[in-house]
C-alpha angles and dihedrals in degrees: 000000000000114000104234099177103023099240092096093189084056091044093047081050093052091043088057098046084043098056088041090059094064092045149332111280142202113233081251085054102041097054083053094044090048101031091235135143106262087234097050092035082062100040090053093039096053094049093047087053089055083060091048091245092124127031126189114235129229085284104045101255115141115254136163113287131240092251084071087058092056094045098053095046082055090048093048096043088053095034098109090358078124093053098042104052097035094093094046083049099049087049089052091050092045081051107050091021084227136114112268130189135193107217129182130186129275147175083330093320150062131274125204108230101168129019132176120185134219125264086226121100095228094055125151113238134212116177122220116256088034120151108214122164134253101234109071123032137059086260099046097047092048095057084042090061129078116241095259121178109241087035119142113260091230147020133213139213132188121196080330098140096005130028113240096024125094122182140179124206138176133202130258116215140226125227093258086053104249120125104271083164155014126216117199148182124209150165157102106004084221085064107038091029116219086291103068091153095064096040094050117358100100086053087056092043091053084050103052088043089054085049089047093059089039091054097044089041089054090040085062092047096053 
């Protein structure tokens, strides 16, 4: 078979999931359907079924696996999740003057999926696409924690992952009510002072509350 993406092993993998999609297979039918060597078509077909990717039916055909099902409800909950919330997030930096930033978590931390930054000179910057761990921040440790009624609607940091920078974040919900974000503001501690809860929780709060009724608004539309 043609190479598309120049990993072949990656390409073999996606030729298999792809002929699956269509029907369950036999492992004689499977190496046809996806133009693979019987002996590579098992060994691939076998190793995808150890992630869950491929599953065998009641009568032992090859067919997609349930980890698939999982997979593609997480990439259509975050497909547009971006777009949709930018306008709520300018609004929230015009409003406090400081950098905010939209994070969601990924592979045990969290990734930076929108950041805006701040009209001052001395800003914090995160930049979009940004790994950052779960451990130490607002924003980490609110995607760390459980949705637990009673929880506080925001959580603050000072100087936890950077010296000299404080921020405060709060969580986005799912529809089924479990933390799928975390908006955050953060900056300079001179700015927002060793108490950036006080100074701007509430505001972030507000934010994350107005995202939750945008996701669940776009949840009912899909």
């Amino acid at each position: 078979m043609d190479s598309v993406s120049g990993v072949g092993v990656i390409d073999k993998a996606a030729a298999i999931l792809d002929a699956l999609a269509r029907r369950p297979l036999d492992l004689a039918q499977l190496q046809d359907a996806a133009g693979l060597p019987r002996a590579t078509a098992h060994r691939l077909v076998v190793a995808l079924e150890k992630h869950h990717l491929v599953r065998r039916d009641a009568g032992g055909r090859f067919c997609l696996g349930l980890e698939l099902v999982a997979l593609g409800r997480a990439a259509s909950d975050q497909l547009g999740l971006a777009d949709l919330v930018r306008p709520t997030l300018e609004q929230l930096r015009d409003d406090t003057g400081e950098s905010v930033q939209l994070y969601v978590r990924e592979d045990g931390g969290r990734r930076c999926v929108v950041s805006l930054q701040s009209p001052h000179a001395l800003r914090w910057i995160v930049p979009e696409g940004s790994l950052l761990p779960l451990d130490v921040g607002s924003a980490g440790r609110v995607l760390a924690r459980a949705a637990t009624a009673g929880a506080s609607p925001w959580v603050a940091s000072v100087e936890e992952r950077e010296p000299g920078v404080a921020s405060v974040s709060a969580p986005v919900h799912g529809a089924d009510g479990s933390v799928v974000a975390a908006v955050s503001v953060s900056g300079p501690v001179e700015r927002l002072t060793r108490s950036p809860g006080e100074r701007f929780g509430a505001r972030v709060a507000a934010a994350a509350a107005a995202l939750d009724r945008l996701v669940a608004s776009a949840g009912r539309r899909s």
